[in-house]
C-alpha positions as CSV (number, residue, x, y, z in Angstrom):
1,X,-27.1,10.8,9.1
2,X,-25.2,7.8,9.4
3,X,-26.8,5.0,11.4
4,X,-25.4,4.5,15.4
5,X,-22.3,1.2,15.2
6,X,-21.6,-0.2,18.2
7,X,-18.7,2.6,19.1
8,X,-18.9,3.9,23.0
9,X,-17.2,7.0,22.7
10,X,-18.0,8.0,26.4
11,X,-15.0,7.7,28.9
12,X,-15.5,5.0,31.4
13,X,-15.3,7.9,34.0
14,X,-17.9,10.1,32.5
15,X,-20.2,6.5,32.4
16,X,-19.2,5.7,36.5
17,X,-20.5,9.2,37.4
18,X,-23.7,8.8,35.3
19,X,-24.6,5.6,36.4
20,X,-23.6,6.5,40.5
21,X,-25.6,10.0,39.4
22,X,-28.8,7.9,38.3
23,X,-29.2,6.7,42.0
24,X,-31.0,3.4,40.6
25,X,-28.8,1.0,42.9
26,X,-29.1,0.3,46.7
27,X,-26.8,2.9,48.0
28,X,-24.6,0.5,49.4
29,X,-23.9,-0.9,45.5
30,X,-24.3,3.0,44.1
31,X,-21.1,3.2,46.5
32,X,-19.0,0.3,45.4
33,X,-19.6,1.0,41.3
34,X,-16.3,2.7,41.7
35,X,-14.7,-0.4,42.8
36,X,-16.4,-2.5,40.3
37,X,-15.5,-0.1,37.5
38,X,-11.5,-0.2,38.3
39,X,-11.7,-3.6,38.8
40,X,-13.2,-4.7,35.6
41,X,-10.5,-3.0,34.1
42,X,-7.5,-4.6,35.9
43,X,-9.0,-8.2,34.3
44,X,-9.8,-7.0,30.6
45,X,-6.3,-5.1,30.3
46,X,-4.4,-8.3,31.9
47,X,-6.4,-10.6,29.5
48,X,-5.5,-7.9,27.0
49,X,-1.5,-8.4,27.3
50,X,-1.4,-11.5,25.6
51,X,-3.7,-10.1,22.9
52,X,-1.2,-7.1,22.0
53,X,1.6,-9.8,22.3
54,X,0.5,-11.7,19.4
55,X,-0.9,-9.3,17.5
56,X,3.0,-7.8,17.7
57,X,4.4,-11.3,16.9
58,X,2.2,-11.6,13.5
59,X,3.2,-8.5,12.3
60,X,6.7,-8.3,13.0
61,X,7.7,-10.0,9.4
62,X,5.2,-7.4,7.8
63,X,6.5,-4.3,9.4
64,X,8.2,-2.2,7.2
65,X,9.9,-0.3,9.9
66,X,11.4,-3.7,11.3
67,X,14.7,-5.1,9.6
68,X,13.7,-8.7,7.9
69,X,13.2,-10.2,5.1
70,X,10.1,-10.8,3.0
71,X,7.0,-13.5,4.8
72,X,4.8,-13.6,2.0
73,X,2.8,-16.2,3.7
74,X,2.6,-14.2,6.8
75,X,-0.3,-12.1,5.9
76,X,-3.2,-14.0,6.3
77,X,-2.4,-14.6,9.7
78,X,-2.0,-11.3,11.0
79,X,-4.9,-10.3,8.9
80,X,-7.7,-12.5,10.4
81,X,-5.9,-11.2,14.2
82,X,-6.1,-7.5,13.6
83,X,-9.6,-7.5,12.1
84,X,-10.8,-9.6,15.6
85,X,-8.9,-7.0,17.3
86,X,-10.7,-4.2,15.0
87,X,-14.3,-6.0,16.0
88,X,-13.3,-6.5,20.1
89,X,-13.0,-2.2,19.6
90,X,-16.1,-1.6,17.7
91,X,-14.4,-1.0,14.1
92,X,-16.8,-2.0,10.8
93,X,-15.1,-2.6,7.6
94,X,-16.1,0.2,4.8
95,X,-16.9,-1.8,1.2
96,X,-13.6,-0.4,-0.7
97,X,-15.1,-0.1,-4.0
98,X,-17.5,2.8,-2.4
99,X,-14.3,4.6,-1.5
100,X,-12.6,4.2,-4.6
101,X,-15.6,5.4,-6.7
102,X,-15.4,8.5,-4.5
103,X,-12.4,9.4,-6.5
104,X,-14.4,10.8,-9.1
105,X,-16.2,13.6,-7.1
106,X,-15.1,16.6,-6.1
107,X,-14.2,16.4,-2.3
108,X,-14.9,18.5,0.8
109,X,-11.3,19.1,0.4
110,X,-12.0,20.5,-3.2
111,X,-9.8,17.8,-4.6
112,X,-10.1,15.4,-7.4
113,X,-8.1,12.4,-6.6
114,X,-7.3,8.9,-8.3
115,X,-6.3,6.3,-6.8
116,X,-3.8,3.9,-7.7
117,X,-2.9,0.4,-6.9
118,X,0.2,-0.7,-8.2
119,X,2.2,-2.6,-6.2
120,X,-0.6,-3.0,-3.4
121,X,-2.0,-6.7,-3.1
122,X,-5.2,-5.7,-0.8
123,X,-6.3,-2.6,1.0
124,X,-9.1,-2.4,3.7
125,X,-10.8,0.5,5.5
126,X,-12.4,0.3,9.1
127,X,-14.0,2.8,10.8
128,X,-15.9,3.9,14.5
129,X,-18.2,6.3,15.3
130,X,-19.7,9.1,13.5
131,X,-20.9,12.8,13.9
132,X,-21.9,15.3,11.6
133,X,-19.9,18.4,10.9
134,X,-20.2,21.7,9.1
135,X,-17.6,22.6,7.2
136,X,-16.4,25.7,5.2
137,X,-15.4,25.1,1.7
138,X,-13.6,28.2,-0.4
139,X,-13.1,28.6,-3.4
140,X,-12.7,31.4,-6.5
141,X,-9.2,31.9,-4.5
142,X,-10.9,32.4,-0.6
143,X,-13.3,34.9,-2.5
144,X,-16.4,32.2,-2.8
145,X,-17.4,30.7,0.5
146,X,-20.3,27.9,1.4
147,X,-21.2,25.7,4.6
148,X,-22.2,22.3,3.7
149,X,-22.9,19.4,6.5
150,X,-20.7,16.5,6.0
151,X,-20.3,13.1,7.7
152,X,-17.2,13.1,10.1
153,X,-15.8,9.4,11.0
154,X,-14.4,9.4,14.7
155,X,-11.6,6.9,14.3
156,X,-10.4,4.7,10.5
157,X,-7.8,2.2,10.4
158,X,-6.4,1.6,7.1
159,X,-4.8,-1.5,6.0
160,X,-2.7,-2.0,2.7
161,X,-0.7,-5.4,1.9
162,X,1.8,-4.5,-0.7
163,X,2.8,-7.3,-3.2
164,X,5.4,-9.8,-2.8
165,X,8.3,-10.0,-5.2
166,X,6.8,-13.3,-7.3
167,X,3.5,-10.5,-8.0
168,X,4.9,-8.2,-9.2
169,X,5.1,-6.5,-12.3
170,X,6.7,-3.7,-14.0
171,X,4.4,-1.0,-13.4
172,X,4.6,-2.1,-9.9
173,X,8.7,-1.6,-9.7
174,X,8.0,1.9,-10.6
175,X,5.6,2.1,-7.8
176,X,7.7,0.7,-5.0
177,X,10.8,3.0,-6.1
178,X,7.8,6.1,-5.9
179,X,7.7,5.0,-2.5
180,X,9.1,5.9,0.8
181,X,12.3,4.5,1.4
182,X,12.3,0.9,3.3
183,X,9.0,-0.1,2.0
184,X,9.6,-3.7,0.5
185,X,7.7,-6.2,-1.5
186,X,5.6,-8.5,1.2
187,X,5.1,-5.9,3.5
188,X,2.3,-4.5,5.2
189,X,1.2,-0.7,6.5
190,X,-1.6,-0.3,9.6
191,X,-2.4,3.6,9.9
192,X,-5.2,5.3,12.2
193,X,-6.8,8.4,11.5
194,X,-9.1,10.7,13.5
195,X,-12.2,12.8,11.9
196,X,-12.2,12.0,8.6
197,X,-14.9,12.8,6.3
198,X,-16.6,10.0,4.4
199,X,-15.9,12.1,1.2
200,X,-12.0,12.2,1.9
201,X,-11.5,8.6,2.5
202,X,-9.7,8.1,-0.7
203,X,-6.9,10.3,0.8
204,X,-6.0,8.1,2.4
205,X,-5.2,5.6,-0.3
206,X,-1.6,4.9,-0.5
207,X,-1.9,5.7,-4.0
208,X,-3.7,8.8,-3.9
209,X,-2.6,11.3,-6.8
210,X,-4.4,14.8,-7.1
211,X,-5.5,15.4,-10.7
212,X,-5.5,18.7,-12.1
213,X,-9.3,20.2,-12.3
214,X,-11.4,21.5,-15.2
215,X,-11.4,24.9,-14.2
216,X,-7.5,24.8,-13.4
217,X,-6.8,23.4,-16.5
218,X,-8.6,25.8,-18.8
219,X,-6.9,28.9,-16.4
220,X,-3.4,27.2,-17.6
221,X,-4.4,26.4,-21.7
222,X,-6.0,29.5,-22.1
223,X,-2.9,31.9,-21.8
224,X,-1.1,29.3,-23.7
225,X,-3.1,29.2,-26.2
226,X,-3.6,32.8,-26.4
227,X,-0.4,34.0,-26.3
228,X,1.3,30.6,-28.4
229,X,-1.2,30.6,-31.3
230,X,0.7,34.3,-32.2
231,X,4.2,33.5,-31.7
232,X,4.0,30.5,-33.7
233,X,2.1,32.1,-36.4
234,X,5.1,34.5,-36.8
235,X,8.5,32.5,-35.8
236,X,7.3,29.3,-38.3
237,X,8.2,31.2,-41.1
238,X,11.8,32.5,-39.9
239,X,12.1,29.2,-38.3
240,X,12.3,28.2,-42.8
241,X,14.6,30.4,-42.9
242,X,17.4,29.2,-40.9
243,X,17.0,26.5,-41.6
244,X,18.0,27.4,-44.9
245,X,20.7,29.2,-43.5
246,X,22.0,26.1,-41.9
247,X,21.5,24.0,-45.1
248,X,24.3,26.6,-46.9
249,X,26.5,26.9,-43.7
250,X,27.0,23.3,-44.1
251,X,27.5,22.7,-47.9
252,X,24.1,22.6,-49.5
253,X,24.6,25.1,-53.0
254,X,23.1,28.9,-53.1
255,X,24.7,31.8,-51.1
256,X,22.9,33.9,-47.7
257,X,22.2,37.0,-48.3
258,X,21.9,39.7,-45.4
259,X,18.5,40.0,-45.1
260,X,18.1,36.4,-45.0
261,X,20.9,36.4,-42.1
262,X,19.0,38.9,-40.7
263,X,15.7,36.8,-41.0
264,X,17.5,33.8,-39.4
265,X,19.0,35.8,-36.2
266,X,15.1,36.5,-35.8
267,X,14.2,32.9,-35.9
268,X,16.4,31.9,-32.8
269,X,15.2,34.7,-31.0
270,X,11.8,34.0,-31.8
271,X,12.0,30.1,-30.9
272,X,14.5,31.8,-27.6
273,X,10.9,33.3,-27.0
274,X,8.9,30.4,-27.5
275,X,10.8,28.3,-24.6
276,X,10.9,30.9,-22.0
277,X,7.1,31.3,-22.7
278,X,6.6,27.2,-22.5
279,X,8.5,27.2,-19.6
280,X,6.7,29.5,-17.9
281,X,3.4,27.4,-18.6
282,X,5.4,24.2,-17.0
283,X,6.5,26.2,-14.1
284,X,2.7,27.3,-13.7
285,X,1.8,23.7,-14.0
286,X,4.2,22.7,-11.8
287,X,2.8,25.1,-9.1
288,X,-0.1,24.5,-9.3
289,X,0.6,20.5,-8.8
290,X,2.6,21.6,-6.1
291,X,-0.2,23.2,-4.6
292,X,-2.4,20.0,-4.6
293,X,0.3,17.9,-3.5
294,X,0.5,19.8,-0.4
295,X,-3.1,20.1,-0.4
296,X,-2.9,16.2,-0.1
297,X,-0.3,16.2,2.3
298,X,-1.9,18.2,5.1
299,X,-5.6,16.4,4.7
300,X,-3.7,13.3,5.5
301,X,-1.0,14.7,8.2
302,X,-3.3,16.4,10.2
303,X,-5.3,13.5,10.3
304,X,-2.8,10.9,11.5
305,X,-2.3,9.4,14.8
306,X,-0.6,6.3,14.9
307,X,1.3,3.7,12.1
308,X,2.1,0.6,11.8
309,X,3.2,-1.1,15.0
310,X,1.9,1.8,17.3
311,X,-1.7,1.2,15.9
312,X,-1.9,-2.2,17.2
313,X,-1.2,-0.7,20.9
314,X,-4.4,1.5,19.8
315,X,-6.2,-1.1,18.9
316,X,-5.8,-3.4,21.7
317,X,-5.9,-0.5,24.7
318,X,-9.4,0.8,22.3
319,X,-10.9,-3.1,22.5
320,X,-10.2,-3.7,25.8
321,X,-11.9,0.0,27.0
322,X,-14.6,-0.8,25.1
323,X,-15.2,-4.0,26.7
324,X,-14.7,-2.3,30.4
325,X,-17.7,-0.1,29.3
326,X,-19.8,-2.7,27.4
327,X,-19.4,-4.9,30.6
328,X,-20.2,-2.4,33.0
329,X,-23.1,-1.2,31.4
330,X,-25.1,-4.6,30.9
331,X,-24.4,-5.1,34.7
332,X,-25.6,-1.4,35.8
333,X,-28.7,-2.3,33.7
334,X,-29.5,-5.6,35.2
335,X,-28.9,-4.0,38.9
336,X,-30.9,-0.9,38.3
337,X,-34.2,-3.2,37.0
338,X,-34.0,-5.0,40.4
339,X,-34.9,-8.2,38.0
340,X,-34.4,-10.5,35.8
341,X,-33.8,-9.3,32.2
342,X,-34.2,-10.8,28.9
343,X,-31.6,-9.9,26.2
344,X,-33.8,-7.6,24.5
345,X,-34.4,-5.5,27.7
346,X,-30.8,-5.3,28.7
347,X,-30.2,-4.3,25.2
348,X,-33.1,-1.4,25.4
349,X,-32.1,-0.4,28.8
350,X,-28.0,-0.1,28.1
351,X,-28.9,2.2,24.9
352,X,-31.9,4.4,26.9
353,X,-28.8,4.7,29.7
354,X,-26.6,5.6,26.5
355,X,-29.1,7.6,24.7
356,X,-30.4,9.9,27.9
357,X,-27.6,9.6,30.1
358,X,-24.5,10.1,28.2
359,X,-26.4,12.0,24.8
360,X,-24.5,9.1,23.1
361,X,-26.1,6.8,20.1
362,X,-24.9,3.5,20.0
363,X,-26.2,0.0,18.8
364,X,-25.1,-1.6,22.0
365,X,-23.2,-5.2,21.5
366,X,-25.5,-6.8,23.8
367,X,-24.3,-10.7,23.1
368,X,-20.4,-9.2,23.7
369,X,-21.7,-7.8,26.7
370,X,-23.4,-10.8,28.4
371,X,-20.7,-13.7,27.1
372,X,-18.1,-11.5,29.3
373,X,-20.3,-11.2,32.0
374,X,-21.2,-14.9,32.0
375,X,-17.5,-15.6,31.6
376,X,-16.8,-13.9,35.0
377,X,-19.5,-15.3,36.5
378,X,-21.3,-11.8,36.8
379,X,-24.6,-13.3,35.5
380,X,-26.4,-16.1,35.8
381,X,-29.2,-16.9,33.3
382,X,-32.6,-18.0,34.2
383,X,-34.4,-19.7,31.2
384,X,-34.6,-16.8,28.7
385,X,-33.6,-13.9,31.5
386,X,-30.8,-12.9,32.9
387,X,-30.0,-12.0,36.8
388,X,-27.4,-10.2,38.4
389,X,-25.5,-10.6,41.4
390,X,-25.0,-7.8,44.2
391,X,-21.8,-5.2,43.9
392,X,-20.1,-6.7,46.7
393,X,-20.6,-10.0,45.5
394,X,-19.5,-9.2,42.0
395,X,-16.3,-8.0,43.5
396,X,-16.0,-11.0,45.5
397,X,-16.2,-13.2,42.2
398,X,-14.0,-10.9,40.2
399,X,-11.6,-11.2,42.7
400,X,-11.1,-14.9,43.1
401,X,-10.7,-14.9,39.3
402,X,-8.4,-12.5,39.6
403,X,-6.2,-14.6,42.2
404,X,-6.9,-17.8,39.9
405,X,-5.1,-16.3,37.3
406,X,-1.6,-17.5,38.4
407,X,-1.5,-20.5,40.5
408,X,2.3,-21.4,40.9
409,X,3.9,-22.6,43.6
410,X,0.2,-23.2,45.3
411,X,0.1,-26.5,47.2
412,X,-3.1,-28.3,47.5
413,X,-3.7,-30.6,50.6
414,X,-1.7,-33.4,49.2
415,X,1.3,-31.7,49.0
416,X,1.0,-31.7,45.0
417,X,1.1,-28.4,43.1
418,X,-2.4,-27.5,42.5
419,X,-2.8,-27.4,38.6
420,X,-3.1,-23.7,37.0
421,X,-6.4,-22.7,36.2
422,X,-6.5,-21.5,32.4
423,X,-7.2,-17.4,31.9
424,X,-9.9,-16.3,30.9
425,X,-10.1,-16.0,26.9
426,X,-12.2,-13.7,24.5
């Protein structure tokens, strides 16, 4: 099974009623978590804004939906934002070798797929959360059936950066014609999926070509073979004879007799014969390549939930939820043990709450959870430990930072403009 990442897939609702339902506050705190809840959420999704607006701003010379030209040296930028905004939500980066050695193994899809990576520059794969699945794999045509268990990935964001035009190459002209129309050199592609197995992550390579299998291969050669071994064994020797034929129709010495005529009229059926029968076999092929492409097509399709420009609203609205919850958690936990905490023992009481509460398994971001809390003035540390304030004076706090966030126009006593405190940053 694969090990617990930091991913709360819990709604914030379904964590307010469990921690109101655990009854470990004073009732009058039990009664405001509501209050603290919705609040907590009007400051991370303000802070949040800005995030999504910069995050938009880096990637608008990269996007290949957005008219512009190529910003080679816009990459790095945008890179080093989206994978902060991939950490704030609890993404982990998969080692892309892994994936692409995958390609050699027959996949819970029962595909075998290579990937290729002309024209791409870099691609990275992220994923969230994890549960295990059984699935139902067919095969002898639907007649052959088996359950295996495999591991499902909740949420993977994919990132590709495609060459610029001083990169590339000739192999990678053919690639970037292959592709869909308005792709350009320099630019970059940001896609989500949901539930993908670990074994299928290569299909979600850009580049990703099914390859025809062992046993589909030897269903296609063996007809051939069978039934082209014996028409060329006949039709080679007619296939002499006209061309004799032809050698006297245009000038060469001797004279055609009937038979031979005859012989000759047999020939071009036969080799008539012989290229119906290969194209058959093509069209066979060709069906059968259709038939994986599709295949392809809908283990990516069905999959799909945002691209490009849409993923980084995802992203952002995922990162700030997750930091409502990761907040909200920490500061249950400190209220319900009526006393200072360390680290460790927030840590162990936000996963118990996790773990019995919510049936959830998570590797809770304790250090997240406490800078943001200490940020907001929702903690105060004593020494190694940690103490909480009450509910109604956490509101009280968030709520003067709240006010503080735009100060314009405020006088002070002196008739000056009081200076704007700075937001709150991650």
């Amino acid at each position: 099974m694969t090990p617990p990442d930091a991913y709360i897939p819990a709604s914030k609702t379904a964590i307010l009623t469990a921690a109101q339902n655990a009854r470990a506050l004073p009732e009058p705190d039990n009664a405001q978590l509501g209050d603290l809840m919705r609040v907590l959420s009007a400051v991370f999704h303000y802070e949040a804004h800005d995030d999504l607006d910069q995050l938009k701003a880096l990637y608008a010379p990269l996007d290949p939906d957005a008219p512009g030209a190529e910003a080679s040296d816009a990459y790095p930028g945008f890179e080093a934002a989206l994978i902060d905004a991939l950490t704030r939500a609890n993404f982990a980066e998969i080692d892309g070798a892994d994936i692409a050695d995958r390609g050699a193994a027959k996949l819970t899809a029962d595909l075998r797929i290579k990937a290729a990576n002309d024209g791409i520059r870099s691609i990275r794969f992220f994923a969230r959360g994890a549960h295990v699945e059984t699935l139902t794999i067919r095969s002898l045509f639907g007649l052959r059936r088996r359950r295996v268990e495999a591991d499902i990935l909740n949420d993977v964001v994919v990132l590709v950066a495609f060459k610029t035009a001083a990169e590339i190459k000739r192999k990678d002209r053919r690639a970037f014609e292959d592709m869909r129309r308005g792709m350009r050199p320099g630019a970059a592609l940001v896609k989500q999926f949901r539930n993908v197995a670990q074994a299928e992550l290569v299909t979600l390579h850009p580049g990703a070509k099914p390859t025809m299998r062992r046993r589909d291969q030897v269903f296609l050669a063996v007809p051939a073979l069978a039934g082209g071994v014996p028409v060329a064994v006949q039709i080679i020797p007619a296939v002499t004879v006209l061309f004799a034929v032809l050698a006297t129709y245009f000038g060469a010495r001797g004279a055609i007799e009937d038979n031979d005529l005859k012989r000759a009229l047999a020939a071009v059926s036969g080799l008539v014969a012989v290229g119906a029968f290969v194209g058959r076999q093509w069209m066979k092929y060709e069906r059968q390549t259709l038939k994986y492409q599709k295949q392809l097509a809908d283990t990516v399709y069905f999959r799909n939930t945002a691209n490009n420009a849409g993923v980084l609203d995802a992203l952002i609205s995922a990162g700030e939820e997750q930091d409502v919850k990761e907040a909200f958690i920490a500061f249950w936990a400190l209220r319900a043990a009526g006393r200072p905490l360390t680290r460790a023992e927030i840590d162990a009481a936000a996963e118990t709450f996790l773990r019995e509460r919510m049936q959830v398994r998570s590797d809770f971001e304790i250090r997240d959870a406490l800078d943001k809390l200490e940020r907001l003035r929702l903690v105060e540390r004593q020494g190694d430990r940690y103490a909480a304030p009450g509910v109604s004076d956490a509101l009280a706090r968030l709520d003067a930072a709240w006010d503080n966030y735009f100060r314009f126009g405020r006088m002070n006593d002196g008739g000056a403009a009081a200076a704007p405190r700075q937001s709150a940053s991650h």
